[in-house]
C-alpha positions in Angstrom: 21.0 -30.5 -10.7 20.4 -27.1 -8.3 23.4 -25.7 -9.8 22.7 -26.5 -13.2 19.0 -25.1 -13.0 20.6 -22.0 -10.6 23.1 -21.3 -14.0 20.3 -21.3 -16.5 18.0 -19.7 -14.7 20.8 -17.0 -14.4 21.2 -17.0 -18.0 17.9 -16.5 -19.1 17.8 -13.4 -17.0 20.9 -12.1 -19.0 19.2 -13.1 -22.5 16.4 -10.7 -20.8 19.1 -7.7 -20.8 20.6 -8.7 -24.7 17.0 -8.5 -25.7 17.0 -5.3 -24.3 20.3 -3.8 -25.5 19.8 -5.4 -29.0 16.4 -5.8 -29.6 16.9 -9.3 -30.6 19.0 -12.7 -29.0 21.7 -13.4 -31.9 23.4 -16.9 -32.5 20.2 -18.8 -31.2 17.5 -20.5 -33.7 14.1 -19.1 -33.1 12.2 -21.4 -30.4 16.2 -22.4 -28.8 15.4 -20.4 -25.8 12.2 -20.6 -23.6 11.0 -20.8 -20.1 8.5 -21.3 -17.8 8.1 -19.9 -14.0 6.1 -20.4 -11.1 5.3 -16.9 -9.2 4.3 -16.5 -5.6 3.8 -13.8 -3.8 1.7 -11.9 -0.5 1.2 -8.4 0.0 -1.1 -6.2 1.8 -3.9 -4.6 -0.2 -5.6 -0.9 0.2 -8.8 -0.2 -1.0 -9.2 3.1 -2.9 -12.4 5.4 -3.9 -15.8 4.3 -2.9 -14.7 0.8 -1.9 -12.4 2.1 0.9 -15.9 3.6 2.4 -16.2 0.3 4.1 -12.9 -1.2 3.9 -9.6 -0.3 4.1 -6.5 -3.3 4.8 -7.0 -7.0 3.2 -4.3 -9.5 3.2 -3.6 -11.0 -0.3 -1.8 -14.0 -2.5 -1.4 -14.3 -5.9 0.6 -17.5 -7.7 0.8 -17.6 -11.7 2.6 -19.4 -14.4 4.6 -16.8 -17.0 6.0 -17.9 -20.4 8.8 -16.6 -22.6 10.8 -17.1 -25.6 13.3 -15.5 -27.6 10.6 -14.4 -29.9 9.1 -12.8 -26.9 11.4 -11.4 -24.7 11.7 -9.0 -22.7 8.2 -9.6 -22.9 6.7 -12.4 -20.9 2.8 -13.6 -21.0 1.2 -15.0 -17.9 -1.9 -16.1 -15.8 -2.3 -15.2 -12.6 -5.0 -16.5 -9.6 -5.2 -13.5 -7.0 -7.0 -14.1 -3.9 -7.5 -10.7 -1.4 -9.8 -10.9 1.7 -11.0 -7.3 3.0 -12.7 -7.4 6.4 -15.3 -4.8 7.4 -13.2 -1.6 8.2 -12.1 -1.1 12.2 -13.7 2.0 12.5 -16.8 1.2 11.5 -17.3 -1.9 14.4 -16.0 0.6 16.8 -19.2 3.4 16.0 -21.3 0.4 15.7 -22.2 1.1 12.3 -25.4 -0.1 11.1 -23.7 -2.8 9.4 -20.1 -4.6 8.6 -19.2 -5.4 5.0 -16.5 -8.1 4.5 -15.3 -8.3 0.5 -13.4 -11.5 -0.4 -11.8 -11.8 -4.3 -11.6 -14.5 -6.0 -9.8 -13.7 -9.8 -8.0 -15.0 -13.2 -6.0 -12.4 -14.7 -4.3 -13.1 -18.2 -1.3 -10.1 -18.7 1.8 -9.5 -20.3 5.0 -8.4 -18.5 7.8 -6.6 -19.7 10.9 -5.9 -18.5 12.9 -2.5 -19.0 17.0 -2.2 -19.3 18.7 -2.7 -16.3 19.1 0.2 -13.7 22.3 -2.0 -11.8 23.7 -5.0 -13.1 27.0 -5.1 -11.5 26.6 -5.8 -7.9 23.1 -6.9 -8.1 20.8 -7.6 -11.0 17.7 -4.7 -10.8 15.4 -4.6 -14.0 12.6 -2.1 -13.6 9.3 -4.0 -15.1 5.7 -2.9 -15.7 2.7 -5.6 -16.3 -1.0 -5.2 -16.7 -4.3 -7.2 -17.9 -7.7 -8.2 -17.6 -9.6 -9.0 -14.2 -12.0 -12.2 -14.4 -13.6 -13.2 -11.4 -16.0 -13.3 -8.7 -16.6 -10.9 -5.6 -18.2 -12.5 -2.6 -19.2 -10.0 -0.2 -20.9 -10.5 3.5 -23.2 -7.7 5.0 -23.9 -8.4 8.7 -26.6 -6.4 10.0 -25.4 -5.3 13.8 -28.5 -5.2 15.4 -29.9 -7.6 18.6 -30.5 -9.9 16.6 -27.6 -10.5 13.9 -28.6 -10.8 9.9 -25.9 -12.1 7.5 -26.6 -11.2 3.9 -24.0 -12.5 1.4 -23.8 -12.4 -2.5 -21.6 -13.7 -5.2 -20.9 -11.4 -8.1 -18.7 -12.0 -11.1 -16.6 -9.1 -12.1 -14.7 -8.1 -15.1 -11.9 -5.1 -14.6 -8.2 -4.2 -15.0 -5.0 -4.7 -13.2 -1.5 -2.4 -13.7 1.2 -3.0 -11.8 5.2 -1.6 -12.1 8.3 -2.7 -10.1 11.7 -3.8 -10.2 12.7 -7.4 -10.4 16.2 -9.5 -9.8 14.6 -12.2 -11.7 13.8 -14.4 -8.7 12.3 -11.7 -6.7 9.8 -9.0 -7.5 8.8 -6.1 -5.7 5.8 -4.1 -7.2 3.2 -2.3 -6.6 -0.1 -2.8 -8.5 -3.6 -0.7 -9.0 -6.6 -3.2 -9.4 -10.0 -1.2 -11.0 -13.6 -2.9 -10.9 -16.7 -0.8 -10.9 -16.9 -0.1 -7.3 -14.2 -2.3 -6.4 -11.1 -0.8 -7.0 -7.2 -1.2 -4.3 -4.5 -1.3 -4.8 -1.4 -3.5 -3.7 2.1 -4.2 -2.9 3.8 -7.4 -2.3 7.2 -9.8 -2.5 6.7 -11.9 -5.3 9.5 -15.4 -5.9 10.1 -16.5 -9.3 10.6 -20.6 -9.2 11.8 -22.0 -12.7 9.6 -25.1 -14.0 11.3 -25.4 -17.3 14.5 -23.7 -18.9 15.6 -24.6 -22.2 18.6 -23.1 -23.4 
C-alpha cells in the first residue's frame, strides 16, 4: 500500500510537468486526476520595516491542505494555518528598554500555487514554484513595562494582509522563501515544508 501511494504520488508530480510542457493532460477524462496533500513545515521568520523596531527572530509553523486537478494543474489552491511567535528583540532587554514587546500570529491564508517547468528532472525532480494570498487573522501582542514594578499590557487585534512566497519544490519537499505584509506587521520567512498525500486518484 506505501509503494502503491509512493508510485502515484510520483505520477502526479509528472502530470505536473505534462501540464507544463503541453498545457493540458491528454488521454485522461476531465475530473480522472485529482489530489489532495497535507503540508508541514517550520522556518525561522525576520521581521522587516517598522515591525523589526522591536523584534527581529520568531520561530514559525505552518500546515495546509492543497487541492488539484487536471483542470487545474500546474496550479494548485490551498489553505494554510501559520502560526509565528516574535519575542521582544535581545537588544532591547539588554539596554533595558522602557518596555518589551512580544508579537504572536495567529492566521488563515487561502492562496493558489503554481508550479513552473522543471529546472532538473533527471537525477532529481526540482520545479521552481511561486504562491501567494490573502492574510486573515489575529495579532496578539504583549507590552511589559520594565519598571520596579512589572505592568503587562496585552491586546488581540484581527488583521487582514498578503503573503508571496517563491521556491523550488521535489514535490514532497519545499524549500521557499516567503514575504508576509500587514500594516505594521510585515517579515518575512523561510522554511522546509513536506508534502504528505491524503488522496490520489489517478
Amino acid at each position: 500500500m506505501k509503494l502503491k501511494n509512493a508510485i502515484k504520488t510520483i505520477l502526479f508530480a509528472f502530470l505536473i510537468l505534462s501540464a507544463n510542457h503541453y498545457g493540458q493532460i491528454t488521454n485522461y477524462k476531465p475530473g480522472d486526476i485529482r489530489g489532495l496533500f497535507l503540508d508541514l513545515g517550520v522556518g525561522p521568520r525576520f521581521a522587516v520595516g517598522d515591525f523589526a523596531a522591536n523584534h527581529f527572530f520568531a520561530s514559525g509553523f505552518e500546515a495546509s491542505l492543497s487541492y488539484a486537478d487536471d483542470n487545474s494543474l500546474p496550479f494548485f489552491v490551498y489553505g494554510k494555518f501559520n502560526f509565528a511567535s516574535f519575542p521582544s528583540e535581545f537588544t532591547d532587554i539588554l539596554s533595558s528598554s522602557e518596555f518589551e514587546v512580544s508579537s504572536r500570529f495567529f492566521l488563515l491564508e487561502p492562496g493558489i500555487r503554481y508550479f513552473f517547468p522543471p529546472i532538473s528532472d533527471k537525477v532529481v525532480l526540482l520545479m521552481p514554484f511561486a504562491e501567494g494570498g490573502l492574510n486573515l487573522g489575529i495579532v496578539h501582542t504583549v507590552r511589559q513595562l520594565n519598571t520596579q514594578i512589572k505592568t503587562q499590557y496585552s491586546a488581540n487585534n484581527f488583521k487582514f494582509g498578503l503573503h508571496l512566497g517563491v521556491g523550488v519544490s521535489m514535490f514532497l519537499l519545499d524549500a521557499l522563501l516567503t514575504y508576509n505584509y500587514f500594516y505594521e506587521y510585515q517579515y518575512i520567512g523561510l522554511g522546509l515544508r513536506v508534502r504528505i498525500p491524503i488522496f490520489i486518484k489517478l
